[in-house]
C-alpha positions as CSV (number, residue, x, y, z in Angstrom):
1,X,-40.1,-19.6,-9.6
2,X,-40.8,-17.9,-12.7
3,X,-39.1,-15.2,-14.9
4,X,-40.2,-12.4,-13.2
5,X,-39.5,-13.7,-9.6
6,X,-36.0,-14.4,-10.7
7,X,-35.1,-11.3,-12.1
8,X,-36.5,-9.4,-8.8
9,X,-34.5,-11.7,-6.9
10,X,-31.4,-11.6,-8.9
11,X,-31.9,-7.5,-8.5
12,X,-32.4,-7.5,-4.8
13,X,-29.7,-9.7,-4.3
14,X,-26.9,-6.9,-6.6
15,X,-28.6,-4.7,-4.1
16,X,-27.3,-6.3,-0.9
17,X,-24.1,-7.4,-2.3
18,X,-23.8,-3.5,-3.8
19,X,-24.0,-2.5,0.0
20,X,-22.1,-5.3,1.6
21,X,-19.0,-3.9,-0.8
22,X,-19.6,-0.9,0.6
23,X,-19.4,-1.7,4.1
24,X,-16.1,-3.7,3.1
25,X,-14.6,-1.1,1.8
26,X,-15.3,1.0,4.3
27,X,-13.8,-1.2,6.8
28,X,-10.9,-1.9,4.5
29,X,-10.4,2.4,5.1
30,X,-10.2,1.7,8.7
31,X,-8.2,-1.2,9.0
32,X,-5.8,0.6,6.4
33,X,-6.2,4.1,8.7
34,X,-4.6,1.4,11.6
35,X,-1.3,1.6,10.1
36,X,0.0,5.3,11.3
37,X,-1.0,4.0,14.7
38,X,1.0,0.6,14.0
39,X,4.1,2.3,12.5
40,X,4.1,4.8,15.1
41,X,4.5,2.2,17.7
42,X,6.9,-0.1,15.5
43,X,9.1,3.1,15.3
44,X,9.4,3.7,19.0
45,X,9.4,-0.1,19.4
46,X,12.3,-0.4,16.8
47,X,10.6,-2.9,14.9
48,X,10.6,-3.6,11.3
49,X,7.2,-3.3,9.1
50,X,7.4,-6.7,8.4
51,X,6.3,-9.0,10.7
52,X,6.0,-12.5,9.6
53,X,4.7,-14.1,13.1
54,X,1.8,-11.4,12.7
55,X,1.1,-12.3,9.1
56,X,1.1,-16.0,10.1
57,X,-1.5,-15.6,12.8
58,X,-3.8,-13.5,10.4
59,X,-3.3,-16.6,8.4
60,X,-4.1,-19.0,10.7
61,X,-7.2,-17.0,12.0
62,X,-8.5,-16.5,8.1
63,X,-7.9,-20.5,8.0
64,X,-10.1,-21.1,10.9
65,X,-13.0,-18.8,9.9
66,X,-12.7,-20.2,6.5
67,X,-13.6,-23.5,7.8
68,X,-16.2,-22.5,10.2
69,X,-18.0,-20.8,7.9
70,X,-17.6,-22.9,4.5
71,X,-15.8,-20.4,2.7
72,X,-13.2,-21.2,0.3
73,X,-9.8,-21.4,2.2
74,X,-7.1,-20.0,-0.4
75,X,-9.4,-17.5,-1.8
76,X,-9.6,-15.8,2.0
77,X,-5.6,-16.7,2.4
78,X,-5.7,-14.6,-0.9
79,X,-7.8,-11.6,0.4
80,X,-5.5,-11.5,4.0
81,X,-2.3,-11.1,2.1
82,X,-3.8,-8.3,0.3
83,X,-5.2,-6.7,3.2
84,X,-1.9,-7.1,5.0
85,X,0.4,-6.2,2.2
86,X,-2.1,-2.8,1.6
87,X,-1.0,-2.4,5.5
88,X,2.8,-2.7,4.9
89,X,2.7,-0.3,2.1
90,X,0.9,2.5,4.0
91,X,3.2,1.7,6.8
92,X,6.2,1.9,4.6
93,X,4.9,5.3,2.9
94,X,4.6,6.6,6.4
95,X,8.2,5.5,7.3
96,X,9.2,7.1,4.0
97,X,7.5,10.1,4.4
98,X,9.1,10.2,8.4
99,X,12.3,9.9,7.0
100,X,12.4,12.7,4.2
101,X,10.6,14.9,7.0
102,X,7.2,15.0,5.8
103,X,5.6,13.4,8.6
């Protein structure tokens, strides 16, 4: 490879990484956009936000995929509980907003 190959490659490859992120965060959106529906049902369910059996299996599923595909296991562990405490906290600010009648 020489200097000019590299640089293309190194370029091309921003590029797809550039739109990968943006399809993340797009999905990140939706799964976040998931929470009205999950509160609303916790609500009529009378179940708290927190839901540790959930978070365990979303765990346990992030473990296994980690494996599978040779991805680093605590850095995806990492990324879940982000993705599940972003969850809780739009679920919480939709309970909050319930309760002071803003809903």
């Amino acid at each position: 490879m020489d200097k000019s190959r590299a640089l293309k490659l190194l370029q091309d490859s921003r590029e797809r990484i550039d739109s990968i992120d943006e399809e993340i965060l797009s999905l990140i959106s939706k799964r976040t956009a998931l929470s009205r529906d999950i509160i609303k049902a916790k609500i009529f369910l009378d179940m708290d936000i927190h839901d540790p059996k959930r978070e365990e299996n979303i765990q346990k599923k992030a473990k296994n995929i980690a494996r599978k595909n040779n991805i680093d296991e605590e850095g995806l562990r990492q990324i879940m509980k982000i993705l599940t405490d972003l969850n809780k906290k739009e679920q919480e600010e939709i309970l909050r907003r319930k309760n002071n009648g803003k809903y």
